[in-house]
N, C-alpha and C positions, 0 to 999 in steps of 0.2 A: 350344583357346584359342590366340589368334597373340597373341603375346609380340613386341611392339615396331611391331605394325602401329596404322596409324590407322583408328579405328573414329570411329563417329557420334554416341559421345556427347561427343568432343572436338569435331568441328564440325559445324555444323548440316549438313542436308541439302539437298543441290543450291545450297549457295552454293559461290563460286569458293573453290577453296583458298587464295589469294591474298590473300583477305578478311577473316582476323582479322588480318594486317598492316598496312589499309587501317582496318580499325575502328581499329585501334593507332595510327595514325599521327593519326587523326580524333582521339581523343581526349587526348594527347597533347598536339595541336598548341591544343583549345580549353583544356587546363590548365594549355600556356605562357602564353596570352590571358589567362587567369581569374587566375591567379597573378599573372602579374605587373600586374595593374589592381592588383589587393589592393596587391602591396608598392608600386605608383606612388603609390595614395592615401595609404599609409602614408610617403613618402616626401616626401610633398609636403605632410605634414602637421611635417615638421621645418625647419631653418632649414640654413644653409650655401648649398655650392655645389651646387644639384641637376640643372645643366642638363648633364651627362653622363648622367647616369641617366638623366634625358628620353631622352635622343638614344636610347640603349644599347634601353630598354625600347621605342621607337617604331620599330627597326630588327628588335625581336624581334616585337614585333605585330605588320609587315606580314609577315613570314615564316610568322608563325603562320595571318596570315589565309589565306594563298594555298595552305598545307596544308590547311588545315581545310575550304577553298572546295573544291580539290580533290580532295580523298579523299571530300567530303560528295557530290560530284557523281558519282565512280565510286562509290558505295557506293549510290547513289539508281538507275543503271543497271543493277546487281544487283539491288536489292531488286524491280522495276517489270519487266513484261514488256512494258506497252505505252504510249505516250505517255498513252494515255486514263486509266492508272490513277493519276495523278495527281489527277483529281477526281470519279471515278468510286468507289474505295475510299476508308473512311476513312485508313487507311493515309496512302496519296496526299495526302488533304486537311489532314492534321496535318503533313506534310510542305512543302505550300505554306504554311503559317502559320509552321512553324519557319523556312523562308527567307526568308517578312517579317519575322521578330521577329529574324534575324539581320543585316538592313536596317541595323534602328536604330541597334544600337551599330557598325556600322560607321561607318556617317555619321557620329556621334558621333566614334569611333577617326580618320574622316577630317579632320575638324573639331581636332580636337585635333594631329593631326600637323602639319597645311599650314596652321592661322590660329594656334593658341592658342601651339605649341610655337618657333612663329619668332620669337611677341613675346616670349616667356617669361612668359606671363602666368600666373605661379600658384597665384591665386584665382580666376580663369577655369576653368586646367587642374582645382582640383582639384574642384570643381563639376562640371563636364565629367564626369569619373574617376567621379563619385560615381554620376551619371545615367548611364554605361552599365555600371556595376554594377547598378544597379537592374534596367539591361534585363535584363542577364543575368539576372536571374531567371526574369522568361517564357520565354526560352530555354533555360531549363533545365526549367520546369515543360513545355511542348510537349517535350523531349526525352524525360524522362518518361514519357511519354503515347506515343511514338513506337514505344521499345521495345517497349509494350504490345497494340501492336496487329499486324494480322498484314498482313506483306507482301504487294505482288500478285503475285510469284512463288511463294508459300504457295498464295493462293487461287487460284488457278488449278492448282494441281496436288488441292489439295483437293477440288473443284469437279470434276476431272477422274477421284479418284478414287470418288467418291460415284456419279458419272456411269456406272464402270466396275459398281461395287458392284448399281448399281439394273434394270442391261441384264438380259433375259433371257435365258438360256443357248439357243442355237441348237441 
């Protein structure tokens, strides 16, 4: 037995070692997004001074989004061996719908920083807050669904070894 080596049931096979960092950082970065919508709505649902917290929490959202843009973009280059498996595997196709459905509440998140957050509008804002929670939900049920299915760098090795499995011996 090797005592202190990394074996295959801590990471998967044939992803980059680099990559449960990359998952880490992805998920992370959408559970600063998710968090702090929740504590904005909840925040916006009080009285006082709230336009710090605006600022505070719209300086951590775009942070978040350009992590989660990012790591979701290296972690799509791992997953995919070739441009085509994008619409070719389900994989891929669940993949293009989770970056439309992460569209919306950016637009939303964009809308809210650059019109709603300059008026201080916070019956606006907290409407806003409310409807890209909601989206987050689809984006969370496509993510769901994402885990669940199998990579094109799976199937292609899969594929390759079935292929191996069915040759006849020479």
């Amino acid at each position: 037995e090797r005592v202190g080596a990394l074996d295959e049931s801590y990471l998967d096979r044939g992803r980059p070692l680099l990559a449960p960092l990359v998952d880490f950082l992805h998920v992370a970065a959408a559970s600063f997004w998710l968090g702090g919508l929740v504590a904005l709505g909840l925040v916006l649902t009080g009285s006082g001074d709230r336009a710090p917290v605006l600022r505070r929490f719209s300086n951590v959202a775009l942070v978040s989004v350009v992590v989660l843009a990012s790591t979701g973009v290296i972690s799509a280059f791992a997953e995919l061996r070739s441009f085509e498996q994008l619409w070719s595997t389900g994989y891929g196709q669940v993949l293009i719908v989770k970056t439309a459905l992460l569209a919306a509440p950016l637009a939303v998140g964009w809308v809210n920083r650059y019109r709603l957050l300059l008026r201080l509008s916070f019956e606006a804002l907290r409407r806003s807050v409310a409807v890209e929670l909601m989206l987050f939900i689809g984006l969370i049920a496509a993510v769901a669904l994402l885990t669940d299915l199998r990579p094109g760098r799976d199937r292609i090795a899969a594929e390759s070894q079935s292929a191996g499995a069915v040759a006849p011996a020479g």
